[in-house]
Residue frames as a rotation matrix with the C-alpha (Angstrom) as fourth column:
UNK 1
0.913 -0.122 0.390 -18.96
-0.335 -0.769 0.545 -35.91
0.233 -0.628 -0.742 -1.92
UNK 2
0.205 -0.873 -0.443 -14.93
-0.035 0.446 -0.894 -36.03
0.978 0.199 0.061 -1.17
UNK 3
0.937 0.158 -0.312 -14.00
0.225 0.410 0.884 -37.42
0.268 -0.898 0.348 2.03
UNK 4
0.162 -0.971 0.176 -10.77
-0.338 -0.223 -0.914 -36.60
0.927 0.089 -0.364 3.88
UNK 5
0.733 0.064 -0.677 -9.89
0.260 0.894 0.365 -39.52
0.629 -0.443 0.639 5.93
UNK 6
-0.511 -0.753 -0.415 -6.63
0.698 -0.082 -0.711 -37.97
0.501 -0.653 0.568 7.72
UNK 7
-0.544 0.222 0.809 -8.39
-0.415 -0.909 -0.030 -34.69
0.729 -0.352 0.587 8.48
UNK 8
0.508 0.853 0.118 -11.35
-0.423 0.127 0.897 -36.72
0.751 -0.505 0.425 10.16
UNK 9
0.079 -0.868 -0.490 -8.02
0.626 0.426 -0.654 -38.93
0.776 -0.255 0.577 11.78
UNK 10
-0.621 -0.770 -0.145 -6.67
0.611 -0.360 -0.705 -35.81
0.491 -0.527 0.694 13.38
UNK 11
-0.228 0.670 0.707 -10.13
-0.591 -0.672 0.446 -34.24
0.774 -0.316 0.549 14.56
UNK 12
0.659 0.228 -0.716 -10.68
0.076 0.928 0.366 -37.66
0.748 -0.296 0.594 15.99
UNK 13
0.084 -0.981 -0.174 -7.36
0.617 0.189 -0.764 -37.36
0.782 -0.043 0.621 17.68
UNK 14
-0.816 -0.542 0.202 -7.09
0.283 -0.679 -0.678 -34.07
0.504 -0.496 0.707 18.99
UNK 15
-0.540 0.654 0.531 -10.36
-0.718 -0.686 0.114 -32.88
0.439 -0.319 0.840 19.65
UNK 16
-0.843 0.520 0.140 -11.95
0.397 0.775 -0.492 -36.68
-0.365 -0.359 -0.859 21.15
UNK 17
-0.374 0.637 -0.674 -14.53
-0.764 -0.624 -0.166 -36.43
-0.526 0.452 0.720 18.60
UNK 18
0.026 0.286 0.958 -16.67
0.313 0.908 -0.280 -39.32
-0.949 0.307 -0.066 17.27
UNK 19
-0.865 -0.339 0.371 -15.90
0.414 -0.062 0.908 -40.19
-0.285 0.939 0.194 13.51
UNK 20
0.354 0.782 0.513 -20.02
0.921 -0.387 -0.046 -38.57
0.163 0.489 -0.857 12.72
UNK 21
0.788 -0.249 -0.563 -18.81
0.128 -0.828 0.545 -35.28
-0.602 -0.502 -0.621 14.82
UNK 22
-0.387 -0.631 -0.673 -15.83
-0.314 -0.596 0.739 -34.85
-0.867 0.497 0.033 12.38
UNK 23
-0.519 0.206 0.830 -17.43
0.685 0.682 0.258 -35.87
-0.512 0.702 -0.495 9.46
UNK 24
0.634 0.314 0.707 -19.67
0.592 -0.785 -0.182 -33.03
0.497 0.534 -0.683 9.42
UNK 25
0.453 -0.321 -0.831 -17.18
0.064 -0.919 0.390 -30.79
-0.889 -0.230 -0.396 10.71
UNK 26
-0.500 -0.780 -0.377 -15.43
-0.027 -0.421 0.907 -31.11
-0.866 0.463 0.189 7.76
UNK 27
-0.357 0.812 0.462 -18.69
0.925 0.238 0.297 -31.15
0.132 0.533 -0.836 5.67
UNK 28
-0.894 -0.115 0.432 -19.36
0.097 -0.993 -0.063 -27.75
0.437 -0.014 0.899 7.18
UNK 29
0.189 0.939 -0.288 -22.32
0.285 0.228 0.931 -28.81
0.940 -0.258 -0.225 8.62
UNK 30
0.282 0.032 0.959 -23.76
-0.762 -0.600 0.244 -27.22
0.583 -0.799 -0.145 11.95
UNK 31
-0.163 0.215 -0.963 -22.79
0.428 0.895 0.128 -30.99
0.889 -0.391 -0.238 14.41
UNK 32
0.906 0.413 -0.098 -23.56
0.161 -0.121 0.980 -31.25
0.393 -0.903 -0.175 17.87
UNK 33
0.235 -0.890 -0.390 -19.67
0.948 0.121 0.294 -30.97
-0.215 -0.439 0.873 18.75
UNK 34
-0.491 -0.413 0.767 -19.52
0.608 -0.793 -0.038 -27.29
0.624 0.448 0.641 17.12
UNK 35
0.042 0.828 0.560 -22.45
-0.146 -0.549 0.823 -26.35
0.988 -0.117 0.098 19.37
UNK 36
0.699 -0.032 -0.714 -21.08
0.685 0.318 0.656 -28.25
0.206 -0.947 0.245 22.47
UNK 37
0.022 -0.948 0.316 -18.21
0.978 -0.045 -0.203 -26.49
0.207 0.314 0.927 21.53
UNK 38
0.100 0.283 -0.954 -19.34
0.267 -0.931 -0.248 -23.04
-0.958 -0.230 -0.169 21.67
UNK 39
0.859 -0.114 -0.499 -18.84
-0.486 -0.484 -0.727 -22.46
-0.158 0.868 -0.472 17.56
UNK 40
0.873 -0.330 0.359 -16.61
0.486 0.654 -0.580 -23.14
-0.044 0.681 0.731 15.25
UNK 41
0.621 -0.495 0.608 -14.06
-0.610 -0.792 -0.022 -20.46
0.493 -0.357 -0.794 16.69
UNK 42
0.487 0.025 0.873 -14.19
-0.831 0.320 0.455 -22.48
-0.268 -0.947 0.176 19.67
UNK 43
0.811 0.537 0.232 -13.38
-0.488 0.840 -0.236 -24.95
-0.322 0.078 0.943 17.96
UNK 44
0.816 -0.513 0.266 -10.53
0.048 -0.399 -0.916 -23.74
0.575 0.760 -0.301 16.05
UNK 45
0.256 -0.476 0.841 -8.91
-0.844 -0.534 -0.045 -22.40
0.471 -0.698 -0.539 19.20
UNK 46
0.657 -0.110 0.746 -9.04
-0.487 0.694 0.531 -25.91
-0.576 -0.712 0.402 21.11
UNK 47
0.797 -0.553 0.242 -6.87
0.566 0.545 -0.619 -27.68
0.210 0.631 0.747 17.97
UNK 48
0.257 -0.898 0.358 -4.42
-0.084 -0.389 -0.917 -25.51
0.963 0.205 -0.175 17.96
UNK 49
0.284 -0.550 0.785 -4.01
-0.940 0.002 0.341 -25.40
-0.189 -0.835 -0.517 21.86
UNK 50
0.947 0.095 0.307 -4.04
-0.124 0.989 0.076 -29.24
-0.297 -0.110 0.949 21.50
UNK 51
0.776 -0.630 -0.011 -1.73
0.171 0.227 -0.959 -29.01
0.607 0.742 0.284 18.86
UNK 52
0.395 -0.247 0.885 0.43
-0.450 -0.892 -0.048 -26.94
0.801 -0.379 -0.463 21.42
UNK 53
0.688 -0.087 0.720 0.39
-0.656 0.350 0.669 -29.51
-0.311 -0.933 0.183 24.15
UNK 54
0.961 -0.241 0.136 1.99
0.275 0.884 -0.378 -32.07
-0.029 0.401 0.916 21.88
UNK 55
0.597 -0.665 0.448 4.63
-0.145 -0.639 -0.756 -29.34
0.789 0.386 -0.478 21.02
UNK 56
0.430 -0.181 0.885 4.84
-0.758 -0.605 0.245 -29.10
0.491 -0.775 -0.397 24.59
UNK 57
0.807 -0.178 0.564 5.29
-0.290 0.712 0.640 -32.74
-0.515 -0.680 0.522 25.61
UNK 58
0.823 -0.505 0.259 7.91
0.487 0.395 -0.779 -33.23
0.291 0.768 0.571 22.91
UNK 59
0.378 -0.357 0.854 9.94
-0.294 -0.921 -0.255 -30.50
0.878 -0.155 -0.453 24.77
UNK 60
0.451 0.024 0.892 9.44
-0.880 -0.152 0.449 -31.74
0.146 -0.988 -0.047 28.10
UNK 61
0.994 -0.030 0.108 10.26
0.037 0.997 -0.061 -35.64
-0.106 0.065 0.992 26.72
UNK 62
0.298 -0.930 0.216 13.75
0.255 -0.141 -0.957 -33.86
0.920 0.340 0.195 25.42
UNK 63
-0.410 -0.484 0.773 14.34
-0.370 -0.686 -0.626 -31.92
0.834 -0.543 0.102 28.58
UNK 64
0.040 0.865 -0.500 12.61
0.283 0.471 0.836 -33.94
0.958 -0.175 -0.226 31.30
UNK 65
-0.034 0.147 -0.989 13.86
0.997 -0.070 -0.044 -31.63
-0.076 -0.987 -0.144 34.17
UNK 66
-0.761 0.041 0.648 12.95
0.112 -0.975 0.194 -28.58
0.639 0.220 0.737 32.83
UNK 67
-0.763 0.124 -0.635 10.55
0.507 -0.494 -0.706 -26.34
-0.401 -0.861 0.314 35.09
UNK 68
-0.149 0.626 0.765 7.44
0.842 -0.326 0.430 -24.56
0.519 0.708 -0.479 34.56
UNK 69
-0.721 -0.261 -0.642 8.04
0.631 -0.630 -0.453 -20.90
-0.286 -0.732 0.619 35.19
UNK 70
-0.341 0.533 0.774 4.75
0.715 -0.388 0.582 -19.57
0.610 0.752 -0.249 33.14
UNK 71
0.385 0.766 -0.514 3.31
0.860 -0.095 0.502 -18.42
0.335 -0.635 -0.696 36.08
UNK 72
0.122 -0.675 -0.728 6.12
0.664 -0.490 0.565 -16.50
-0.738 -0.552 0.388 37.31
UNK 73
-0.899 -0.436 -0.025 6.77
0.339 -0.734 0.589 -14.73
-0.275 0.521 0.808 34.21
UNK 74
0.126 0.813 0.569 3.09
0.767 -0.444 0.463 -13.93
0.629 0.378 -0.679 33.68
UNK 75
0.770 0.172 -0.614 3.42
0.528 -0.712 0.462 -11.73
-0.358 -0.680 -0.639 37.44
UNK 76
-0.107 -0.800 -0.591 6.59
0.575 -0.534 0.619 -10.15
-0.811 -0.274 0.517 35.68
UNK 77
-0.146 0.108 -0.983 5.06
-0.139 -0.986 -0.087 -9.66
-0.979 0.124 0.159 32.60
UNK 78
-0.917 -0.361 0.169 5.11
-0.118 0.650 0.750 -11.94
-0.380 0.668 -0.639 30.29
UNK 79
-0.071 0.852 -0.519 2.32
-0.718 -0.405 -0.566 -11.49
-0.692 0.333 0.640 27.64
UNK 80
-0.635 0.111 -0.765 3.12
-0.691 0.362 0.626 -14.66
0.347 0.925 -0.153 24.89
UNK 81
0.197 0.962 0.188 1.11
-0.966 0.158 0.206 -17.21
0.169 -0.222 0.960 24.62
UNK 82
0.270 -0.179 -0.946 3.64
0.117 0.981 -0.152 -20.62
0.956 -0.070 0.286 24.94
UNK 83
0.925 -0.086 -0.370 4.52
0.363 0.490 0.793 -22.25
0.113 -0.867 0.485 28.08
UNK 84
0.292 -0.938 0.188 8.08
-0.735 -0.346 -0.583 -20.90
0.611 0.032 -0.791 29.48
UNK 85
0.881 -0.308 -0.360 10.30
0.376 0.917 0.136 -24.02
0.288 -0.255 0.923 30.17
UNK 86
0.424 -0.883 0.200 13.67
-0.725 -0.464 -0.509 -23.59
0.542 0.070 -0.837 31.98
UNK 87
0.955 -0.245 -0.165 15.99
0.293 0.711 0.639 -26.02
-0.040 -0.659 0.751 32.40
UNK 88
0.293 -0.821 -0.490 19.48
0.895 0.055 0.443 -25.67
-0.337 -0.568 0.751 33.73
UNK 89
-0.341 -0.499 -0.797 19.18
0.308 -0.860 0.407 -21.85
-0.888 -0.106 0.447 33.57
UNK 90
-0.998 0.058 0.029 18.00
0.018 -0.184 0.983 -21.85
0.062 0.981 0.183 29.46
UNK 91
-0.036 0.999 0.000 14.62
-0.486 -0.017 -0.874 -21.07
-0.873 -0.031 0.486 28.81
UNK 92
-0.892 -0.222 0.393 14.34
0.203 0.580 0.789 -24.24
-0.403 0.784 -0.473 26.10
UNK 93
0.098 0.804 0.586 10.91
0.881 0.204 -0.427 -23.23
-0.463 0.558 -0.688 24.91
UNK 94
0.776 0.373 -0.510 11.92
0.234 -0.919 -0.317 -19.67
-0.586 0.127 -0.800 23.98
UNK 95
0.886 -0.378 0.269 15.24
-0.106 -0.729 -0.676 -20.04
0.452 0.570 -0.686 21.85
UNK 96
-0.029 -0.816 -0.577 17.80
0.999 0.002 -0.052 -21.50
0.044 -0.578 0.815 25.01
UNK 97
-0.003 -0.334 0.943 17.83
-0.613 -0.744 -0.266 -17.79
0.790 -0.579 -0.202 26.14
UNK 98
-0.765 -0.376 -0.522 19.42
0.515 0.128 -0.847 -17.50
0.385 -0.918 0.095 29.67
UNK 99
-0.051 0.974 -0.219 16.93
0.864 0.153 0.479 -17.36
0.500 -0.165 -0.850 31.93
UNK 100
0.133 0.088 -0.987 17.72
0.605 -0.796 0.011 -13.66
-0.785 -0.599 -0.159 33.65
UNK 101
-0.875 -0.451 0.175 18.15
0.308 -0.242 0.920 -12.52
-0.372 0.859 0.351 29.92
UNK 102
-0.596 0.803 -0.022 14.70
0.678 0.517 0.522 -13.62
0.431 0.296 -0.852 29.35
UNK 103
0.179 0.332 -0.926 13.21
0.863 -0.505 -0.014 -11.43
-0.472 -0.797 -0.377 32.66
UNK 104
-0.285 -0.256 -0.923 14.88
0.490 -0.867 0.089 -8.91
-0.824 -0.427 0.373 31.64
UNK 105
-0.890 0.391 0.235 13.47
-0.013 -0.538 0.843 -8.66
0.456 0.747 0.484 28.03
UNK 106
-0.315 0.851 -0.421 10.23
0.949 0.275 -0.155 -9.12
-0.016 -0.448 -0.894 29.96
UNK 107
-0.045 -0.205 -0.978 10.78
0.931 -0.363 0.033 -6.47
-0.361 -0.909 0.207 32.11
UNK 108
-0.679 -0.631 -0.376 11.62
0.413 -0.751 0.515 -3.97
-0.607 0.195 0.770 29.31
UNK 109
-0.757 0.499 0.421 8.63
0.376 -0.193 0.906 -4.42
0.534 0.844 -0.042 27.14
UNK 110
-0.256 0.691 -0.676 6.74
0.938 0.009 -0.346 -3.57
-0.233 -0.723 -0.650 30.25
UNK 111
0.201 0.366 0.909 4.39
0.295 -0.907 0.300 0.13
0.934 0.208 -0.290 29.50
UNK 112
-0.669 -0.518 -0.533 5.53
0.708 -0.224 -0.670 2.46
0.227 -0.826 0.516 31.99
């Protein structure tokens, strides 16, 4: 059977998973972490957010007074699914748009 030492590595990693618990995940086997997990969906979905946070601290390490305005642009309208950083005015997770630029594409995709 072929083993894939980085993969088990980076389950290990992201997902705090003992080295049996990725072993059979990547065996395909049913483990007790796919089932704590809620499925193998579930499972899916938590890597990638993980992956995400890293994405996110790697941002925040460049920009370390940037702002979290997620909240705020969810009530305006804001449907994606990253984090909206803004520092000095730039939204740095979206592209350095200006941050009333930003609102205002919000604003526009809004259904009337």
């Amino acid at each position: 059977m072929k083993s894939y030492p980085r993969l088990v590595a980076l389950l290990r990693e992201t997902m705090t998973l003992t080295t049996g618990e990725a072993e059979a995940l990547t065996r395909g086997v049913e483990a007790e972490a796919v089932s704590r997990c809620g499925g193998i969906a579930n499972v899916v979905r938590r890597a990638f957010a993980l992956r995400h946070y890293a994405a996110l601290r790697v941002l925040l390490a460049r920009y370390p007074k940037a702002q979290d305005k997620t909240a705020f642009a969810i009530d305006t309208g804001f449907t994606g699914k990253r984090r909206v950083l803004v520092d000095d005015g730039k939204v740095v997770s979206h592209g350095h748009l200006a941050w009333d630029v930003f609102l205002t594409r919000i604003r526009t995709k809004q259904p009337h």
